[in-house]
C-alpha positions in Angstrom: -10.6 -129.1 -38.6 -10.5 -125.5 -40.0 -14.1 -123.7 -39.0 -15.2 -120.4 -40.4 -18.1 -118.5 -38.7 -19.9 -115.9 -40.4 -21.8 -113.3 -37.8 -23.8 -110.4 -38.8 -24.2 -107.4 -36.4 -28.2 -106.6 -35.5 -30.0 -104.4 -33.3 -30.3 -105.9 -29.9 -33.9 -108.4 -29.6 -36.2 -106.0 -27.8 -35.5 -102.7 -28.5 -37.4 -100.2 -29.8 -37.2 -99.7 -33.5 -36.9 -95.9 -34.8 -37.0 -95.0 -38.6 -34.9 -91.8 -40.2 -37.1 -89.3 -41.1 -37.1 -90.6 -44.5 -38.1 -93.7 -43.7 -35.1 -95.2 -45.5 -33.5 -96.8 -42.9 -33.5 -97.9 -39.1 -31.9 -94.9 -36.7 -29.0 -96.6 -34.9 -27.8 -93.6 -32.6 -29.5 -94.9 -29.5 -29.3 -99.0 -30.2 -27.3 -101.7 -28.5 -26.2 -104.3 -31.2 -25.2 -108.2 -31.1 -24.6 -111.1 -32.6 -28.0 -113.0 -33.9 -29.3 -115.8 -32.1 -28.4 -118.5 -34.5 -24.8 -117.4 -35.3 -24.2 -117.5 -31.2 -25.1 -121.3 -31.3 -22.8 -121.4 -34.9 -20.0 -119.4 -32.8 -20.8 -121.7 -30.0 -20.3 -125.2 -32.1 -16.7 -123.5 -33.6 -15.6 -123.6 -30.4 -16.9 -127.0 -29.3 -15.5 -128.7 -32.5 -11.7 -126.8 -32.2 -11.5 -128.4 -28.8 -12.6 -131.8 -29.7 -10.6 -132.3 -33.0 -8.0 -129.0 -32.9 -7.3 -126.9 -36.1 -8.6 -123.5 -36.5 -11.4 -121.1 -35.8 -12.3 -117.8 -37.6 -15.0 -115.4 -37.6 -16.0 -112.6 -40.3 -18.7 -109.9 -40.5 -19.1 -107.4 -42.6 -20.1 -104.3 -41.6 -18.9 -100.3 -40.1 -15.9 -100.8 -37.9 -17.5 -100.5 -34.7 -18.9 -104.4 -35.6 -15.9 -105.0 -34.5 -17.3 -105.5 -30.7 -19.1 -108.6 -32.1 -15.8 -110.2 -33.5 -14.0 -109.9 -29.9 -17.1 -110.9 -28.6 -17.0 -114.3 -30.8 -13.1 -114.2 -29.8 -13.5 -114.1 -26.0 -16.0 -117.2 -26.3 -12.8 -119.3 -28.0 -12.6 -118.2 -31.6 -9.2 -117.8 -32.7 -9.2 -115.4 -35.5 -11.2 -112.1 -36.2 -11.9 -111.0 -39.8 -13.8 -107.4 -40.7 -15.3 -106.4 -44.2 -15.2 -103.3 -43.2 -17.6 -100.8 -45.0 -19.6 -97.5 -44.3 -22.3 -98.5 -46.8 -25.1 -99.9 -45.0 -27.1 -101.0 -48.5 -25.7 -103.8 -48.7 -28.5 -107.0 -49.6 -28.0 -110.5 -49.4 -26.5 -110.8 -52.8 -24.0 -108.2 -52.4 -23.2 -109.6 -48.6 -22.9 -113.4 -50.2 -20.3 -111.8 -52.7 -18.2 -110.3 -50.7 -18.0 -113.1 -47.9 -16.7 -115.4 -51.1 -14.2 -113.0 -52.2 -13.3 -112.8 -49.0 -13.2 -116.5 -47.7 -10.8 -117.3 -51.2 -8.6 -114.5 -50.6 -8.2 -116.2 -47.2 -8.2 -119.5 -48.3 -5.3 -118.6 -50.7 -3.1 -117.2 -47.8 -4.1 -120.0 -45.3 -5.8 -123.3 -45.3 -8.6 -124.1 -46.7 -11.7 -124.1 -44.7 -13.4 -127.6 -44.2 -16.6 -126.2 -42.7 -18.3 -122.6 -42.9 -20.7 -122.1 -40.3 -23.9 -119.5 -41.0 -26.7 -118.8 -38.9 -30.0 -120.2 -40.8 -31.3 -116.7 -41.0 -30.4 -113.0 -39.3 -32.4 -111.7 -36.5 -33.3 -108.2 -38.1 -34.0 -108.8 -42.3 -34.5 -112.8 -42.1 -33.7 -113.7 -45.9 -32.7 -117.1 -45.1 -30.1 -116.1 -48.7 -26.8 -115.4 -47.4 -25.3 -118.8 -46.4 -26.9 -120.8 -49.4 -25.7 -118.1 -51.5 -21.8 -118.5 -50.6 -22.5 -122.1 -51.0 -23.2 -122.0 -54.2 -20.7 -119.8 -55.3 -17.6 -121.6 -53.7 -19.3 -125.1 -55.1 -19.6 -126.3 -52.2 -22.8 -128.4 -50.7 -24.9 -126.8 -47.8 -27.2 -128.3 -45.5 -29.7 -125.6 -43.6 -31.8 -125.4 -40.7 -29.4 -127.8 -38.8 -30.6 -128.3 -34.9 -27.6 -130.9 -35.0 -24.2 -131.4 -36.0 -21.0 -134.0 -35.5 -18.3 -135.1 -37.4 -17.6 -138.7 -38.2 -15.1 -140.7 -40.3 -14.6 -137.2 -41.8 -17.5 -136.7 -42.9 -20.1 -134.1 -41.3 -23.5 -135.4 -40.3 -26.4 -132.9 -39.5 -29.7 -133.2 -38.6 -32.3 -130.7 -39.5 -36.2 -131.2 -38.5 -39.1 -131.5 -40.9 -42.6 -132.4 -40.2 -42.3 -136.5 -39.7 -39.6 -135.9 -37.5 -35.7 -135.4 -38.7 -34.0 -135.5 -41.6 -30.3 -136.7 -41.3 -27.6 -135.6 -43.9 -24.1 -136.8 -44.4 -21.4 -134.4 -46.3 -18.1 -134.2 -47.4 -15.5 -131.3 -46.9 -14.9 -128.7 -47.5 -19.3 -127.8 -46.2 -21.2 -125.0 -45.3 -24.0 -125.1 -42.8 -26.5 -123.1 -41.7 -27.2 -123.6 -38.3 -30.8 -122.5 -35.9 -30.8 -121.4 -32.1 -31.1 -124.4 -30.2 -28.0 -126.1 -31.7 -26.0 -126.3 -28.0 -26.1 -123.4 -25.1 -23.7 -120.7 -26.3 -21.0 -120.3 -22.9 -20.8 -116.8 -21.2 -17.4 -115.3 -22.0 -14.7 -115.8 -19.4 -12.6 -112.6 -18.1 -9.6 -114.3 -19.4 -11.3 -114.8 -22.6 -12.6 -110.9 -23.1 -8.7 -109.6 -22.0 -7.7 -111.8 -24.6 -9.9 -110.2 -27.1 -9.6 -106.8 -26.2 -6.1 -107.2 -27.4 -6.7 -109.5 -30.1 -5.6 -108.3 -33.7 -8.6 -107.7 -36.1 -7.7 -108.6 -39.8 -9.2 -105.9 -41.9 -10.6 -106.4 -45.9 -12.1 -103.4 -47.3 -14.3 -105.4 -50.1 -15.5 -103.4 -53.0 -19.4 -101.6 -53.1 -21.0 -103.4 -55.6 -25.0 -103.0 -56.5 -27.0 -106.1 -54.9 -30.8 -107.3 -56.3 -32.7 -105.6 -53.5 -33.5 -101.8 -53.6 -34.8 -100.2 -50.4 -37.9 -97.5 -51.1 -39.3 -97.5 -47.3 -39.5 -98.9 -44.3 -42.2 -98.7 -42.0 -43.3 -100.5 -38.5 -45.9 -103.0 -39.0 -49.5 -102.3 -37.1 -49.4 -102.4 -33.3 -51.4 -104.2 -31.2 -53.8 -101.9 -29.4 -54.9 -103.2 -25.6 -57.6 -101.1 -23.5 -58.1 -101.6 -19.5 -62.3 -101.5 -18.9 -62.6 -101.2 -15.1 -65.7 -103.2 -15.0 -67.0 -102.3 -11.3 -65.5 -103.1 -7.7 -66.5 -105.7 -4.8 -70.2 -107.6 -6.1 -71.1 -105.0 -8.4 -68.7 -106.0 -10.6 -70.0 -109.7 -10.7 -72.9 -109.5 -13.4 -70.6 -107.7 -15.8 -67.7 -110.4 -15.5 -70.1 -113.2 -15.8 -71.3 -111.2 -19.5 -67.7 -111.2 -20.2 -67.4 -114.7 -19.6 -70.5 -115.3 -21.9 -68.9 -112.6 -24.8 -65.7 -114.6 -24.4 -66.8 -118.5 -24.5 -65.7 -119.3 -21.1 -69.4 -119.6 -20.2 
């Protein structure tokens, strides 16, 4: 089984969001970056299924050359193969993103073997537009199956469950697939020491993909409202009691 996983560098969860000046863009100087959520679990189920049935592993970003931490990061986990898009243009939008990964995966696919699964996260942890994976989907004709919390292979066919409202919905598919996969999938392992040497001197394959214009144009970014919270000191010892029963009252809990 030959397994492609598509990561996307992204600001660390939690830390603190600065704009430019011109409000154009997120200031990176002072931000840790990772891999998203879901694409850990997608990275994670690459592995799982190269020991199980053997074949092949690969993972591809696109993004500056410094997202090349994340590859060797998916490489000390178990991946086999790192690939890098490598550009200096950060406006690139989901369409433009989806285009490239296709160029990319049938240049690959020319030189190599054919991918019978592609692995996406269902959606990125900074712009979440759910586009990307559906969008490379389409373009290599190739049927997709989101949201999966579930996935196995049987009688060579993949079967993937995703959940709806009554419950699951189960969904078999041929290969070549593509699927995008949510957090929650399987527990992502903690890279081994062996595993980070080995991907500290792995070899990166680079593809410099051509700027194209996407369908999104950023005017401004700008932080949504913040939740204001105020401390009222409302008395010490017994004092205090009328005005917490008056709270209690304002509150409902009375």
């Amino acid at each position: 089984m030959h397994v492609l996983v598509c990561i996307k560098r992204v600001p660390a969860p939690g830390a603190r969001i600065v704009l430019t000046e011109d409000q154009t863009a997120i200031d990176t100087r002072h931000l840790g970056f990772t891999v998203s959520p879901h694409e850990e679990c997608a990275v994670e189920e690459a592995v799982q299924i190269n020991e199980r049935l053997g074949g092949s592993t690969t993972v591809l970003t696109l993004g500056p050359p410094e997202a090349q931490e994340q590859l060797r990061t998916a490489m000390s986990m178990g991946i086999q193969r790192g690939v890098l898009l490598q550009t200096d243009n950060p406006g690139w939008d989901p369409r433009a993103t989806a285009t490239a990964i296709t160029e990319a995966v049938r240049q690959i696919e020319s030189q190599h073997q054919p991918f019978d699964l592609i692995l996406f996260g269902t959606e990125s942890a900074d712009a979440g537009n759910y586009q990307v994976g559906i969008r490379v989907a389409q373009a290599l004709n190739r049927p997709i199956v989101s949201g999966v919390k579930q996935l196995s292979i049987e009688d060579g066919e993949i079967v993937m469950h995703r959940a709806v409202e009554s419950g699951f919905e189960l969904c078999r598919v041929a290969t070549p697939a593509v699927a995008a996969v949510m957090e929650g999938l399987n527990l992502p392992r903690y890279p081994s020491m062996r595993g980070r040497l080995a991907a500290k001197n792995a070899t990166i394959d680079i593809i410099e993909p051509q700027p194209r214009s996407g369908g999104l144009i950023t005017r401004r970014l700008h932080h949504p409202p913040q939740q204001q919270s105020e401390t009222v000191v409302l008395g010490t010892g017994s004092e205090a009691a009328t005005a917490v029963v008056d709270l209690f009252e304002r509150v409902g809990l009375l």
